[in-house]
C-alpha atoms as one frame of an Amber mdcrd trajectory, in Angstrom:
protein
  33.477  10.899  13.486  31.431   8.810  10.941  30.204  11.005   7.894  26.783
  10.376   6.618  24.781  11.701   4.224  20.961  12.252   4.612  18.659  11.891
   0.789  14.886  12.870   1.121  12.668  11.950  -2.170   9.066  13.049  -2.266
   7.065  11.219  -4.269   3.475  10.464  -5.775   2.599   6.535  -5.548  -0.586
   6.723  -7.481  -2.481   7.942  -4.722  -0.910   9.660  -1.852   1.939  11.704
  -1.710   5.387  10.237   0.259   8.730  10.452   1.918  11.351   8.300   1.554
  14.118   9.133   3.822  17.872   7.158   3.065  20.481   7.723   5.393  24.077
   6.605   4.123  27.241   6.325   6.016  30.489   4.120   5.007  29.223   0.327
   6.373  25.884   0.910   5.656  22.473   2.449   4.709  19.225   2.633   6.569
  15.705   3.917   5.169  12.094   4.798   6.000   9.072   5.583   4.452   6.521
   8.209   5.363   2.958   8.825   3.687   1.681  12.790   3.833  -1.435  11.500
   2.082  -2.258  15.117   0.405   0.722  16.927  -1.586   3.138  18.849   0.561
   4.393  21.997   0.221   7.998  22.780   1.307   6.792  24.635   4.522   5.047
  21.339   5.554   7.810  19.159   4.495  10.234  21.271   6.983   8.118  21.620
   9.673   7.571  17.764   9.470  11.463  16.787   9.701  11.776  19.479  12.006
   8.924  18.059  14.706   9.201  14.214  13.952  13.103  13.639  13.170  13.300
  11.578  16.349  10.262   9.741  15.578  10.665   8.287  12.632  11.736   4.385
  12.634  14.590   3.671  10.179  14.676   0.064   9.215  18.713  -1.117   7.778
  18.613  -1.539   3.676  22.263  -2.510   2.930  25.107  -3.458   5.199  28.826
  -3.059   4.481  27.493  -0.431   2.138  30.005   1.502  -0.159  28.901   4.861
  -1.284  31.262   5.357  -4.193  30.405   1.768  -5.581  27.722   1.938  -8.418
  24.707  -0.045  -7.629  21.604  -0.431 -10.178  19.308   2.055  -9.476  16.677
  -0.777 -10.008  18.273  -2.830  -7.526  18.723  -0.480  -4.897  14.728   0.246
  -5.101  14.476  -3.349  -4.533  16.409  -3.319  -1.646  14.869  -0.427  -0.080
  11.693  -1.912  -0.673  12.330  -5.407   0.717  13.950  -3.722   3.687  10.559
  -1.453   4.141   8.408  -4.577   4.355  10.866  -6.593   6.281  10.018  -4.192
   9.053   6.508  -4.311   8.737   5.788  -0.291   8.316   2.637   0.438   8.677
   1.135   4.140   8.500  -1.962   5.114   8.822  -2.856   5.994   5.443  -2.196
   1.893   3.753  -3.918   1.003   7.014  -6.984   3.083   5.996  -6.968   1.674
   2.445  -6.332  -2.356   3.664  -9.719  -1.675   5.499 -11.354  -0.649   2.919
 -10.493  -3.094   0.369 -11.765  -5.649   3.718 -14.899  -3.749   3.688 -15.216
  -4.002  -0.372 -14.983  -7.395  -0.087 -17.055  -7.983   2.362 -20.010  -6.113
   0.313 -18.869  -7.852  -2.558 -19.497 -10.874  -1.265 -22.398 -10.453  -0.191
 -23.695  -8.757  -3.251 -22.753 -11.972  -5.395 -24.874 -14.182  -2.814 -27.922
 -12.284  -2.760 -27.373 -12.246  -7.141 -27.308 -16.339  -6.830 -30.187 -16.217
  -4.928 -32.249 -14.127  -6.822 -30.943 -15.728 -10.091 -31.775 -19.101  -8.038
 -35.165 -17.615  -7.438 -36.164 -16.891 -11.181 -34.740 -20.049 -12.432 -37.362
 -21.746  -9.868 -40.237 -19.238 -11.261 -39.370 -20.386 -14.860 -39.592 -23.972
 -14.315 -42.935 -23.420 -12.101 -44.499 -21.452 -15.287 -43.303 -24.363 -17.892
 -44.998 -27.051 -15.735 -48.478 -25.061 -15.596 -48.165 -24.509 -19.331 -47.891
 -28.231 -20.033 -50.610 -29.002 -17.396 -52.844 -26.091 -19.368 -53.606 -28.595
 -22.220 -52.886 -26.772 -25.097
């Protein structure tokens, strides 16, 4: 039988708090990422593995994959992290936030054309008041 070895990091990303779950075995090493969103405590974190194992989707990171090899710690993140978007995970939680920044822009938007117009507007104002000053006769 294959032995494998099972790593769990929690971690804080700036703004919600996350799983990354690495799976390594001789040939190779497969990973996923999981968002909690709010910090877990250890209760949560083994009720969660214990429920949702089976439903978690694993994406592959490295084939041919040699344990006792030494890889850059800064290359393996890269790795992991191209093989996380390869797959396309989306939770919830990034989901939540890409809408929002949709939203934000979307207000943006149109918060810089009603400021053109109204800029637009005075401009017009201005250049009406100049031409009934030089029509005054002063």
């Amino acid at each position: 039988m294959e032995e494998e070895t099972i790593s769990l990091t929690i971690f804080f990303d700036g703004q919600f708090w996350g799983a990354l779950f690495e799976i390594f075995s001789k040939k190779q090493m497969v990973v996923c990422k999981y968002v909690f969103g709010a910090e877990p405590s250890d209760a949560e974190v083994f009720e969660f593995i214990k429920s949702n194992w089976k439903n978690l989707s694993f994406c592959l990171a490295v084939k041919n994959f040699q344990k006792n090899k030494k890889i850059n710690p800064k290359r393996m993140k890269k790795i992991i992290n191209l093989a996380l978007n390869q797959k396309g995970i989306s939770k919830k939680s990034f989901q939540v936030i890409k809408l929002q920044q949709e939203q934000k822009k979307i207000e943006l938007k149109q918060i810089r054309k009603e400021n053109l117009v109204n800029e637009e507007q005075k401009k017009f104002e201005l250049r009406q008041q100049k031409k009934k000053q030089k029509k005054c006769g002063h």
